[in-house]
C-alpha positions in Angstrom: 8.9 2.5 7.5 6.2 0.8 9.5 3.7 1.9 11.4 2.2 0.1 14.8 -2.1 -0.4 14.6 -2.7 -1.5 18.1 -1.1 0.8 20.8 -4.1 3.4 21.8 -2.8 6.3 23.7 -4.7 8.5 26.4 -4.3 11.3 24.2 -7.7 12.3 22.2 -8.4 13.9 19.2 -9.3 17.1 21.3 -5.7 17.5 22.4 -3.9 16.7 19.5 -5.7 19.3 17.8 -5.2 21.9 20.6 -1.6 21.7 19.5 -2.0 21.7 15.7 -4.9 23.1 14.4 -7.5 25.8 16.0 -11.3 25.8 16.0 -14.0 23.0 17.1 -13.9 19.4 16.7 -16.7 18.0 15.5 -18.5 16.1 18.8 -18.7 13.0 17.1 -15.0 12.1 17.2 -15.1 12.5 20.8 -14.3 8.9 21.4 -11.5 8.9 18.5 -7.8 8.2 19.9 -4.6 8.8 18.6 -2.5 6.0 18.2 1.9 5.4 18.7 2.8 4.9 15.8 6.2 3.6 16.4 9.3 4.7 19.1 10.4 7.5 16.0 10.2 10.9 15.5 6.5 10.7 17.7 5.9 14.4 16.9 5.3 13.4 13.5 1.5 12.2 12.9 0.2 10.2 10.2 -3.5 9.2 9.2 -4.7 5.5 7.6 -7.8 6.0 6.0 -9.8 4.4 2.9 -10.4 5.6 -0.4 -13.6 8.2 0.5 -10.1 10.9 1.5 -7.9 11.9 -1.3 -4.9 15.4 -0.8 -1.5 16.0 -2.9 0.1 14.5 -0.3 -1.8 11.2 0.0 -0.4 7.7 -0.8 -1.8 4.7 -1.4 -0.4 2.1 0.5 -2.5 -1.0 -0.7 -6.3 -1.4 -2.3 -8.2 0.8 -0.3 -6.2 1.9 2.2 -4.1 5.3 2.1 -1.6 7.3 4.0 -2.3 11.3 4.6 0.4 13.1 6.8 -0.2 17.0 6.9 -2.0 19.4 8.5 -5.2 19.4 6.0 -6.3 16.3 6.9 -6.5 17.3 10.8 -8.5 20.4 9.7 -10.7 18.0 7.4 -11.2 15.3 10.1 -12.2 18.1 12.7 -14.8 19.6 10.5 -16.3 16.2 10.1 -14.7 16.4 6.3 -12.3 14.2 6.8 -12.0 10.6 5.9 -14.9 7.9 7.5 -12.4 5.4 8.2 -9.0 6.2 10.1 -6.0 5.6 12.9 -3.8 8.8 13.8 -0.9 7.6 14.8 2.1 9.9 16.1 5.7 8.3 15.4 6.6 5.5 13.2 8.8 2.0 13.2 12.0 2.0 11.1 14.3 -0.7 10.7 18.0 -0.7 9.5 18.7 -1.8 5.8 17.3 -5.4 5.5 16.6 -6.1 9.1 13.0 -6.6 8.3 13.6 -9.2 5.7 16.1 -11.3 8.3 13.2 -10.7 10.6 10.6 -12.0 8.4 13.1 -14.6 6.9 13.7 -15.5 10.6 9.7 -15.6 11.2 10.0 -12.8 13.5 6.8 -11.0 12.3 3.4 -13.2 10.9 2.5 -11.1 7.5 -1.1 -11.3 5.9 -2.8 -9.0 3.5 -4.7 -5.8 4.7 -7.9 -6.2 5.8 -10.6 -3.0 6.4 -11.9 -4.7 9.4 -8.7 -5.4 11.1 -7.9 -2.0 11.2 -10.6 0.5 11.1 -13.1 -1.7 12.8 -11.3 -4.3 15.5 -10.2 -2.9 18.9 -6.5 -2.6 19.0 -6.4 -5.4 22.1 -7.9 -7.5 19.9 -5.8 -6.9 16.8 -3.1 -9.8 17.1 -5.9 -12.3 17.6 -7.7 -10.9 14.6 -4.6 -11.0 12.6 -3.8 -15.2 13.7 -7.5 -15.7 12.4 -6.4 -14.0 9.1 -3.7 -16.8 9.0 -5.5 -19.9 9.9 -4.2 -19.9 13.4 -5.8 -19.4 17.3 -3.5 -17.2 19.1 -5.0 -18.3 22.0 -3.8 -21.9 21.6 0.0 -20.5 21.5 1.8 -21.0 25.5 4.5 -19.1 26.8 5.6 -22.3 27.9 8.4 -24.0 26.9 7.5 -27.8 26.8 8.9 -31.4 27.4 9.4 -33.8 25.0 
């Protein structure tokens, strides 16, 4: 299971809690978007967050960062209770039994380690660069090109 940082939908926090949890949202999370998180089962919402949030139904996913996926956290985040840090995302990305090693193998996907600012604190258009820098490489160098030799 994977899930997709850097697709921002239209939908706000407002309206996905209209659907899933009553009472007010607290005003500052007024800019806060939800996120696709992947072409599967999109009625299904999960929240990266740091550390600061901890439920039964948390995991931890790598140093500092954490997955929640119930209903408590949306109550928690509305209240202002919820974790400092996060990315709702509704759906996931699921691959068929080693597809994503071929892919990788196949250097389909560029893998680094997490970073806190790359996803909490870079906006999602700016993501894939952020991540090239992680690796040593300009993104903007890359062509769509093919060339001559």
């Amino acid at each position: 299971m994977g899930i997709i940082l850097n697709q921002p939908t239209n939908m706000t926090i407002h309206e996905l809690l209209n659907i899933s949890v009553a009472g007010n949202v607290d005003e500052s999370l007024n800019d806060l978007k939800i996120h696709t998180g992947g072409p599967i089962d999109r009625d299904h919402g999960f929240i990266l967050h740091d550390s600061d949030y901890q439920y039964d139904a948390t995991i931890k996913v790598a140093d500092h960062l954490y997955l929640t996926s119930s209903t408590t956290i949306l109550e928690d985040i509305a209240r202002g209770a919820g974790p400092q840090n996060k990315l709702i995302v509704l759906g996931y990305a699921g691959w068929a039994p080693g597809q994503l090693e071929r892919e990788i193998s196949d250097n389909s996907w560029l893998t680094t380690v997490f970073e806190h600012q790359l996803v909490f604190s870079t906006p999602a258009e700016q993501q894939w660069l952020y991540a090239g820098k992680l690796l040593g490489i300009d993104l903007n160098l890359l062509s769509v090109q093919p060339g001559h030799a």
